[in-house]
N, C-alpha and C positions, 0 to 999 in steps of 0.2 A: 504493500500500500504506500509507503514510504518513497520506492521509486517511482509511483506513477503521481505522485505530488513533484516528486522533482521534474519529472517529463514537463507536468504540468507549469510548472515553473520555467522552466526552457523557453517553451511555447509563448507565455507569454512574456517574457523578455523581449524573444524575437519579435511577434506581433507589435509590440511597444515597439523598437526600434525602426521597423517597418512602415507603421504611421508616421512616426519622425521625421522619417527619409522623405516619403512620399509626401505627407504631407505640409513641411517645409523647405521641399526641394534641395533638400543637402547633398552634399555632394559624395558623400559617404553609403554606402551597402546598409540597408536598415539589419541584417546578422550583425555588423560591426558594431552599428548602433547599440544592439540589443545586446552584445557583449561587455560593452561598455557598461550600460545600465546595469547589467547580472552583477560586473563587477562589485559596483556599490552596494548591489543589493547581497552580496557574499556576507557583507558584514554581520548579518543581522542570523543568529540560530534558525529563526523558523524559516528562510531562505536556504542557507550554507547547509544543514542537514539534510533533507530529502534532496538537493541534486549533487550533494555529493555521493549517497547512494545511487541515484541513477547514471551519474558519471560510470562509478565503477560497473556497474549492468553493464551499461553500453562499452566500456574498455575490455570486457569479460567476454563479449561479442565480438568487437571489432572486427575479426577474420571475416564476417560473415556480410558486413559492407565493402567487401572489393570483390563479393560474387556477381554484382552488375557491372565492373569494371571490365574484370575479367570477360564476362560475354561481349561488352562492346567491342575490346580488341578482338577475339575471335571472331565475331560478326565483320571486321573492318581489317583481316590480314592483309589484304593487297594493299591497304592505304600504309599498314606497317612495313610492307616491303619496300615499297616507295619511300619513303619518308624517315623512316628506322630508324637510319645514320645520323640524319640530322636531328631527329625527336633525342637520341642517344645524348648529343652533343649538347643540345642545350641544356638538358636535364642532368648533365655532367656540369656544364659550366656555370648552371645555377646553383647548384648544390655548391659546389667550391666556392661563391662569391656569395651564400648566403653563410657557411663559415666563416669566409674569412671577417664580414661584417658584424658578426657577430663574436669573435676574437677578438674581433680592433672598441668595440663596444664595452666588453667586460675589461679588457687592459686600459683603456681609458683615463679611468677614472682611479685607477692604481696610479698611471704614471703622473698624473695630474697631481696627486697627494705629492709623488717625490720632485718636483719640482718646485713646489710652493716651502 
């Protein structure tokens, strides 16, 4: 019962963020939106408990969300033969340049300290 109050909770975060977006034209994804607002709303027990349980459900699952993935690449092998290489590449060169952003992020604020 507990994770279907947090599902619950999910939902309407997003729906909140969602109105947001759309309807004050922001320029932002109403899921961001509605992430943003969960965040806030994290702080509060009756919030933070039930979707922290349905978090872990859904983490406990996960495998089970890349079995539409999985179909759509088999449904679309020629576009992967085609393409492969360079899907390869970029998906290589993003992942490297989203480490290394993230490297230079967390050392930051280290080196910032040794130079003050």
């Amino acid at each position: 019962m507990q994770s279907l109050r947090g599902l619950a909770w999910l939902l309407v975060f997003q729906s909140v963020g969602e109105l947001l977006s759309r309807g004050l034209s922001l320029p932002l994804p109403g899921p961001v939106l509605g992430l943003v607002l969960m965040l806030a709303g994290l702080r509060f027990e009756a919030i933070r408990e039930p979707v922290g349980e349905c978090a872990g459900f859904l983490l406990s699952h996960l495998s089970l969300l890349f079995i539409p993935v999985g179909v759509g690449v088999m449904t679309h092998l020629a576009l992967v033969g085609q393409y492969g290489g360079r899907m390869l590449l970029v998906i290589a060169l993003s992942t490297w340049i989203g480490l290394a952003v993230t490297a230079l992020v967390l050392f930051w604020p280290d080196r910032a300290k040794k130079d003050a």
